[in-house]
N, C-alpha and C positions, 0 to 999 in steps of 0.2 A: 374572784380569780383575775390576775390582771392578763389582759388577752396579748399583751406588749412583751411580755416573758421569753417567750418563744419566737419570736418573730426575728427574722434574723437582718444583715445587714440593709439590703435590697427594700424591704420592705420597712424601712423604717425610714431610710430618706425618701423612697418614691411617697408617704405619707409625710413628707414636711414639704416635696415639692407641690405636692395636688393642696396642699394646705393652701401654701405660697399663692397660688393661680388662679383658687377659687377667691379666697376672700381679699386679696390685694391687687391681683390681676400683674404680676411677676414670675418672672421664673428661675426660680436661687438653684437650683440644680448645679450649675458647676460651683457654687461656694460650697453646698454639700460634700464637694470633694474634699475640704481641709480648710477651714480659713482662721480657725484657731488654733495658738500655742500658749498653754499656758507659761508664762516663764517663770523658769527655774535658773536660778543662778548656777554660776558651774563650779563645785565643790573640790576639796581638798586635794590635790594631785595634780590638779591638769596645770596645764601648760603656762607661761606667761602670754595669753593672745595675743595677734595680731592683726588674724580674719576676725573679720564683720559677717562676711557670704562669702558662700561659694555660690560658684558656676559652673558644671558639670556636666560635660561634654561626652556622649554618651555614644560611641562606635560602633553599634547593634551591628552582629553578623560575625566580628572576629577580623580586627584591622590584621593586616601583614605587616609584623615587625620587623624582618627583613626588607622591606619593600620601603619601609618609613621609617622606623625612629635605631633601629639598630643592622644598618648594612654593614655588611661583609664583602670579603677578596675576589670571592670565589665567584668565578664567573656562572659555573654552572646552577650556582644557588639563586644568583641575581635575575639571569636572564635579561628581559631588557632594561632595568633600574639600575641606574648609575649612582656613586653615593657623591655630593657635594657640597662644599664647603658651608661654614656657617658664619652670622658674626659673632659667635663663641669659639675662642679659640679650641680646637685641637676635638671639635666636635662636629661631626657631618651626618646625615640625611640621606634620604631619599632623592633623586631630583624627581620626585611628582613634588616636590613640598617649596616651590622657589622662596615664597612669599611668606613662609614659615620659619627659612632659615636665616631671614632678617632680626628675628627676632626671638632667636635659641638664646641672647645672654639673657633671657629674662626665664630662662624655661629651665627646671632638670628634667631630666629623662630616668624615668626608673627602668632601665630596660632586663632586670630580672627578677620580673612578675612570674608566679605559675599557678597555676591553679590545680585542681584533682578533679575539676568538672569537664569534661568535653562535647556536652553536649548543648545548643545555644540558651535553652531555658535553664540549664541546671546553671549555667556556668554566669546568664545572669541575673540572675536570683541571687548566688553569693556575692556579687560582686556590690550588687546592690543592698546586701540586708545580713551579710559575713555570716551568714548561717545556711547548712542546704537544704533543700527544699522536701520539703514532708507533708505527706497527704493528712494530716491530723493537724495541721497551725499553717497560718498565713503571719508572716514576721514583717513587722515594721521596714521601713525601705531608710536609705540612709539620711535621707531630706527630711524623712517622720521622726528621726532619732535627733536630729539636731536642733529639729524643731522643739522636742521634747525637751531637751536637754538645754538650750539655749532659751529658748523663748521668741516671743517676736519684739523685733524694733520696731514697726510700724505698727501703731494703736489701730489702725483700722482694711490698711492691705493685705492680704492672706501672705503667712512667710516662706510659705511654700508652692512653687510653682512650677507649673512640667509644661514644655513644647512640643506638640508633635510628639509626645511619649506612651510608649506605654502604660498602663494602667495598674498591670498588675504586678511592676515593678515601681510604681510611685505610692502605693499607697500606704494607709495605716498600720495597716495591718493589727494584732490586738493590740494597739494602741486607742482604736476606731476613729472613725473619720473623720471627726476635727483635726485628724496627725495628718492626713492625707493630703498630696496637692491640688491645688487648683487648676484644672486641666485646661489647655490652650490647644485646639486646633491646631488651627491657622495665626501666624503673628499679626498676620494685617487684619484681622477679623478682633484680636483683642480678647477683650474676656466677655463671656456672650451672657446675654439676656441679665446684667446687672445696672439694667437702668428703668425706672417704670414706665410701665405702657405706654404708648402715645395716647390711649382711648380713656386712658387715667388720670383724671385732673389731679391736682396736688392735697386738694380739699378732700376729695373723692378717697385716694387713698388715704391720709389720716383719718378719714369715716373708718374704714377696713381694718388702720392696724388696730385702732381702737376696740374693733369687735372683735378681730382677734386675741389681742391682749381678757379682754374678758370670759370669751371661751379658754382658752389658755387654761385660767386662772383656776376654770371649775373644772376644766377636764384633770391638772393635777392631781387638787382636791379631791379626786375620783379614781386617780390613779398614776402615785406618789413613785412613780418609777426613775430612775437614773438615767436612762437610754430616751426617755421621751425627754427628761429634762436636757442632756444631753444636746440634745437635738435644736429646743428651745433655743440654747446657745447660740451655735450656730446660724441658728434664725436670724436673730437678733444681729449677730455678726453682717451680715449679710444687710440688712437692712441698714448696719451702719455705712457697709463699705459702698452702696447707693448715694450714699449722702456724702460719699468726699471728696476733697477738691483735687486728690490726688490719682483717683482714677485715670487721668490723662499720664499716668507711667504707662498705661495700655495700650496707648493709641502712639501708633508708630508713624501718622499723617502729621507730627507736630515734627520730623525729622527731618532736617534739609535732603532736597535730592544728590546732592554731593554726599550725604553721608550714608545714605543708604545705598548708593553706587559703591561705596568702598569696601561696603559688606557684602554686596552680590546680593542676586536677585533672587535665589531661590529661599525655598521654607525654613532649612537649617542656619541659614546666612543672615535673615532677615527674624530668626528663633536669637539669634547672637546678640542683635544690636538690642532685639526688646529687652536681653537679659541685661543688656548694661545701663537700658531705662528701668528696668525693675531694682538693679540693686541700687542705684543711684535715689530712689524713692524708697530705699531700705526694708527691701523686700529681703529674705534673708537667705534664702537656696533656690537656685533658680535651675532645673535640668531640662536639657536639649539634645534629643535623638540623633543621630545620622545614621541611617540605615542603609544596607546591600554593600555590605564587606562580605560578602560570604562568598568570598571568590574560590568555588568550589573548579569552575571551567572560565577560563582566559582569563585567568588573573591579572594579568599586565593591566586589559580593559578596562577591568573593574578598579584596579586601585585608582588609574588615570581618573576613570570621571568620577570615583569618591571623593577622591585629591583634590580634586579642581574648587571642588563648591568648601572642602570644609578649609584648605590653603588659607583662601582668599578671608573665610569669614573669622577664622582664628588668627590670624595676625590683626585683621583692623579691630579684632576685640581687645587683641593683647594691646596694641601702642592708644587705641581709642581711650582703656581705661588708665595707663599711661597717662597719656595728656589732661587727664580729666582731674585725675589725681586716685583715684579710686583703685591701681594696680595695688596700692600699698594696702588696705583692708578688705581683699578682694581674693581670694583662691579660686586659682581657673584649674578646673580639673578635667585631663581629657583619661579615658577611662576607656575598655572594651572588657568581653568577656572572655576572651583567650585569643593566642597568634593563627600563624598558617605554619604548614609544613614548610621546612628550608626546600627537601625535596620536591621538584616542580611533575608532575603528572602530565607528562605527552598526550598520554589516549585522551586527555579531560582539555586541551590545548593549552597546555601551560598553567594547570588550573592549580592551587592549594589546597588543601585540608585542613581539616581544626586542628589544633597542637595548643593544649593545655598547659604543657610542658615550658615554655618558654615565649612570652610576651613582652610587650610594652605600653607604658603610660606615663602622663606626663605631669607636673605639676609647674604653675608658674604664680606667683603674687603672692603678697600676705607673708613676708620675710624670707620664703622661698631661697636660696642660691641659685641664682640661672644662670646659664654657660655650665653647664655640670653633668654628668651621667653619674648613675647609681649604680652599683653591680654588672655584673658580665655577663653574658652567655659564650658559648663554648665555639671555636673557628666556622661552626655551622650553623651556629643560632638557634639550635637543638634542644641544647641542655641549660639550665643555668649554671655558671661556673663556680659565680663567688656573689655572696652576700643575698639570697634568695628573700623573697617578698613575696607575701601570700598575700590575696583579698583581704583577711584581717587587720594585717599589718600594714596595708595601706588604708583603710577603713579608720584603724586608730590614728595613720600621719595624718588625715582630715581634722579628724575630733583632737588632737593635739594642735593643729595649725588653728584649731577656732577657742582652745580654751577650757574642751570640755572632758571632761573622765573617761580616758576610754575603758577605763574598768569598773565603769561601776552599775552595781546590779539592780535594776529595774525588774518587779515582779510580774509575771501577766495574770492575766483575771482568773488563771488554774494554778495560779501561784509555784508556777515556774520561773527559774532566774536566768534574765535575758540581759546582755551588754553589747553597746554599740558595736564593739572590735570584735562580739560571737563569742560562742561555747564557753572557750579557753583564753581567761585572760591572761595567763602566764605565756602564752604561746604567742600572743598579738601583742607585739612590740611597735612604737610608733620610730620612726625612721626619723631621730633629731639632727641625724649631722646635716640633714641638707638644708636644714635653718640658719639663717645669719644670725 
């Protein structure tokens, strides 16, 4: 009986980490989160690429679309956000966003997003993986789909990486964990415990892999399973990406202090700059959190000082890769899981509610049209008016912007038929006019 049959996720990497520990005196545990892609080229349909990566900017809590990317007349809607010009014509903002509205000709705005989730795990769960969410399957996240689907460009970096994210919107899901990201903390902390011991000579450890490799060898031998082999992989992954000279994508200390002042000091600011050292080391999906949008009470408050850290650190990303040259095979993707109420709540002091109903998001690089809006919402920001956008269909403009199928069906291990754009791929159309 193989005793690996049943053992389920948890228990299959917590035994390749204690592997890892005992016999090499390492700890591979965040490469167990994902550090392989197998690659697959991207088949008959998809798109003329442009993206290389994305970077995907992730608004946990429910940004206010009225407040940022689609203001209104109405006083009484706005309250204290003023809306102000851009350097796109005929396109204006929030004034929390000064240092954003520099750099709208490079951005469209989808501002009629809606979702049928309202609730903050349902709604990002789809947004993240275009399927809802079901007590019987855990579904691949959209960084594990393009991984999938794409492959990796670096022979030995994980192509998948998450800052400051959640987990159980990053991962494999029946993919399993090689699909999954590589999780990041802190940016200034880098990718943790992938260097060997200090207490581990270099001799010492080639003793170790060495004896590892030959347990290995017999324990297959003993029990010829796919999920131990699996696992081996990643092993091996792992002990590569030890060995390369490119690790220093991780380390945000090689950065002038001029440039990491341009990004701002905090964690999502300073999650920004790693991502534009990670894809520049052709890292290939790099996601980055910002959380407490969930301005249920004082929402002016809360949009102010969301505003402030993510303003600063998404323009020096947008002109940074810009300058770099890298805007051009680069999709920056800013993303949430639904708007706020137009309608402002006095007893809550000016606070918003979830509104499923009418959002926004944004896209900018990788052929993009910037200086643009997508679709309408209605004089209150209520409704959508014209040209409606679900998660799917902005899920396939991703997977269209990189090249890859958004319709095409991948099995899972119960031989159910799963696609990046979800369910229905007649209903998940990608969004090509806003392409050059």
């Amino acid at each position: 009986m193989n005793p690996f049959n049943k053992a389920d996720e948890l228990t299959r990497r917590q035994f390749m980490a204690n592997a890892a520990r005992m016999y090499l005196g390492v700890n591979l545990l965040p490469m167990l989160g994902g550090s392989i892609a197998t690659a697959a080229p991207a088949t008959a349909g998809a798109s003329a690429a442009k993206a290389k990566h994305v970077i995907y900017l992730f608004m946990q809590g429910g940004m206010s679309h009225v407040d940022t990317y689609d203001v209104k007349e109405k006083k009484d809607i706005m309250g204290k956000t003023e809306a102000i010009k851009t350097k796109a014509d005929g396109v204006q903002i929030g004034n929390w966003l000064p240092k954003t509205a520099e750099v709208m000709d490079k951005v469209c705005i989808i501002n009629s997003m809606k979702s049928t989730q309202g609730a903050h795990e349902q709604g990002t769960y789809v947004m993240h993986t275009s399927y809802n969410m079901l007590g019987t399957i855990r579904h691949p996240s959209l960084g594990s789909w393009v991984t999938r689907l794409g492959g990796r460009l670096h022979p030995e970096l994980p192509p998948f990486v998450a800052i400051n994210a959640s987990p159980e919107y990053t991962g494999g899901g029946f993919f399993g964990a090689k699909f999954a990201a590589a999780p990041i903390g802190s940016p200034d902390a880098g990718l943790q415990d992938s260097r060997r011991a200090g207490g581990v000579s270099e001799e010492d450890f080639s003793r170790r892999l060495s004896l590892a490799d030959k347990m290995n060898r017999q324990f297959h031998e003993k029990y010829p399973n796919q999920d131990v082999k699996a696992y081996e992989e990643l092993y091996r992954e792992a002990i590569n990406l030890m060995n390369s000279k490119d690790l220093k994508a991780f380390d945000l200390s090689e950065e002038s202090s001029e440039t990491r002042s341009l990004y701002g000091t905090g964690r999502f600011a300073q999650g920004c700059l790693l991502a534009r050292r990670l894809v520049q080391h052709d890292v290939r999906f790099v996601e980055i959190q910002l959380g407490g949008w969930d301005t249920h009470y004082d929402n002016f408050a809360g949009v102010e000082g969301r505003c402030k850290e993510f303003d600063q650190a998404y323009s020096a990303l947008i002109k940074d890769l810009e300058a770099t040259g890298k805007l051009k095979d680069t999709l920056v993707v800013v993303a949430t899981e639904f708007g706020r109420t137009p309608e402002l709540k006095e007893e809550h002091q000016g606070g918003r509610d979830h509104h499923p109903g009418a959002f926004s998001c944004t896209l900018a690089g990788a052929g993009i049209k910037g200086g643009m809006k997508y679709g309408t919402t209605d004089k209150e920001g209520k409704k959508v008016a014209e040209l409606p956008v679900s998660p799917q269909d902005f899920n396939a403009t991703i997977a269209y912007a990189l090249g890859l199928p958004h319709d095409l069906v991948l099995m899972s291990p119960s031989k159910r038929p799963f696609r990046i754009s979800g369910p229905d791929a007649a209903k998940a159309t990608p969004i090509t006019s806003i392409f050059a």
